[in-house]
C-alpha positions as CSV (number, residue, x, y, z in Angstrom):
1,X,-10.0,11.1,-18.9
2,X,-10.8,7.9,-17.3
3,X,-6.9,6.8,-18.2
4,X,-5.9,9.7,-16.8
5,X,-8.0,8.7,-13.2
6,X,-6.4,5.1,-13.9
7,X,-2.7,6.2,-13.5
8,X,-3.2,8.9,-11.1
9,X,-4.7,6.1,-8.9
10,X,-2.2,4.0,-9.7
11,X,0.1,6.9,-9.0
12,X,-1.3,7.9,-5.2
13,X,-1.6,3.9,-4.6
14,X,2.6,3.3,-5.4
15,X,3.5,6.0,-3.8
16,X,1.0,5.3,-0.3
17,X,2.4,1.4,-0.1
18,X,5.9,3.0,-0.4
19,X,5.2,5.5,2.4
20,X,3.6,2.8,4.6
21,X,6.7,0.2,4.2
22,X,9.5,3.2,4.7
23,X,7.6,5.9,6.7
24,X,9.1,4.7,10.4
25,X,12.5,5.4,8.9
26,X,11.9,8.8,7.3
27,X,10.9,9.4,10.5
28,X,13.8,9.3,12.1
29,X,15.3,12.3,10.2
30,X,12.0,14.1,10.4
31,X,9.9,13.3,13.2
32,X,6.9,15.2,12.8
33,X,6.4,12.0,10.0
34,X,5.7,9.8,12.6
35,X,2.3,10.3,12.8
36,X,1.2,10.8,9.2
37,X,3.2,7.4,9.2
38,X,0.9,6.1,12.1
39,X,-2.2,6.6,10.3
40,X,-0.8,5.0,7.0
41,X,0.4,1.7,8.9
42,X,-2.9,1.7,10.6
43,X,-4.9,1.9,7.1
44,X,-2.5,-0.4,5.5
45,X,-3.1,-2.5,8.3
46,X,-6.8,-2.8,8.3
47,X,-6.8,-3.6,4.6
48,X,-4.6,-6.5,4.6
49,X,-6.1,-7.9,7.3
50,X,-10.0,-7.7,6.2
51,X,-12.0,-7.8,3.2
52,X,-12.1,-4.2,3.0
53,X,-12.4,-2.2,-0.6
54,X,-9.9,0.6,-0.6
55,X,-11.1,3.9,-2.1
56,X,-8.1,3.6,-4.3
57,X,-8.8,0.1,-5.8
58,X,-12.0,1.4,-6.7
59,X,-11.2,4.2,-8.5
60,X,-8.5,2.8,-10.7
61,X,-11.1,0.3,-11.5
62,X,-13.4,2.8,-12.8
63,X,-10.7,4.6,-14.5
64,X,-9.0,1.2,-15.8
65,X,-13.3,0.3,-17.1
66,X,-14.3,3.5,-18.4
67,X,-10.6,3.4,-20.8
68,X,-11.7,-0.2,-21.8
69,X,-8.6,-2.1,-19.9
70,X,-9.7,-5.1,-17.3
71,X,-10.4,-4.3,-14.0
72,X,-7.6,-5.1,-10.9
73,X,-7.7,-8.6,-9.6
74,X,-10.6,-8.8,-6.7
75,X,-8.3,-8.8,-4.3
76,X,-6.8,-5.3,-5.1
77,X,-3.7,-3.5,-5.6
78,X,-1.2,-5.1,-4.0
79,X,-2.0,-8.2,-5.5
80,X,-3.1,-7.4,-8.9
81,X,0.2,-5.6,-9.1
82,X,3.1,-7.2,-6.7
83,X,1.9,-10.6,-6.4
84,X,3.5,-12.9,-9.0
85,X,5.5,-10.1,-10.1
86,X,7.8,-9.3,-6.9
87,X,7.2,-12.4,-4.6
88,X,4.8,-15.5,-5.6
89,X,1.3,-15.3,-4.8
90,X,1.4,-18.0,-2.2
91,X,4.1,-16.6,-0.1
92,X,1.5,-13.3,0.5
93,X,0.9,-13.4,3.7
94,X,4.7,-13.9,4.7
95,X,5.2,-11.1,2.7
96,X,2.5,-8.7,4.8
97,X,4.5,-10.3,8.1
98,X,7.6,-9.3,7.1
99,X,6.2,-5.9,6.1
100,X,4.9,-5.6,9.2
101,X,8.1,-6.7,11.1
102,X,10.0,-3.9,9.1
103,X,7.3,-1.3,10.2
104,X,7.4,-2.1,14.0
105,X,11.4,-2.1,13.4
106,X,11.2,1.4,12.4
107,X,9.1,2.5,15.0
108,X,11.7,1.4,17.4
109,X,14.0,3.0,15.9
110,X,12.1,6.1,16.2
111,X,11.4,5.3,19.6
112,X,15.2,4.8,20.8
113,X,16.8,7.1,18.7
């Protein structure tokens, strides 16, 4: 069971960062989107930019403990999975900029569209 938690967390988690980066431009086609998008920006938002534990992190965690696997790195998710593995660990918070950059772009987008 607790692998089971594990990958479904792991599961809602890829599929959340994935909605958060490209939301704005799914948007565009369907516009009711937009705000589900809003709210996922916003959350994605407030956890790179504080200390905060996400829900998800913890729950993997418990999953990933209770099947005997090591928990996530401390600082969560995104970094226990994407950094070192997609961009370099030190080149992080470039990464959440550029993000970020993409994110407003699609919003504009949306906005002149």
């Amino acid at each position: 069971m607790h692998r089971v938690v594990a990958a479904g967390a792991f599961v809602v988690h890829v599929l959340f960062v994935g909605f958060t980066v490209i939301g704005g431009f799914v948007a565009w086609l369907m516009p009711w989107v937009f705000i589900p998008h809003l709210a996922a920006a916003a959350w994605g938002g407030r956890m790179a930019a504080t200390d905060a534990a996400c829900p998800l992190s913890r729950l993997e965690d418990w999953g990933r403990e209770g099947a005997g696997r090591p928990r996530m790195n401390e600082r969560g998710f995104i970094a226990h999975y994407f950094e070192d593995r997609i961009y370099p660990s030190r080149l992080a918070r470039r990464v959440e900029v550029v993000v970020a950059t993409v994110i407003l772009g699609s919003w504009l987008g949306f906005a002149i569209r």
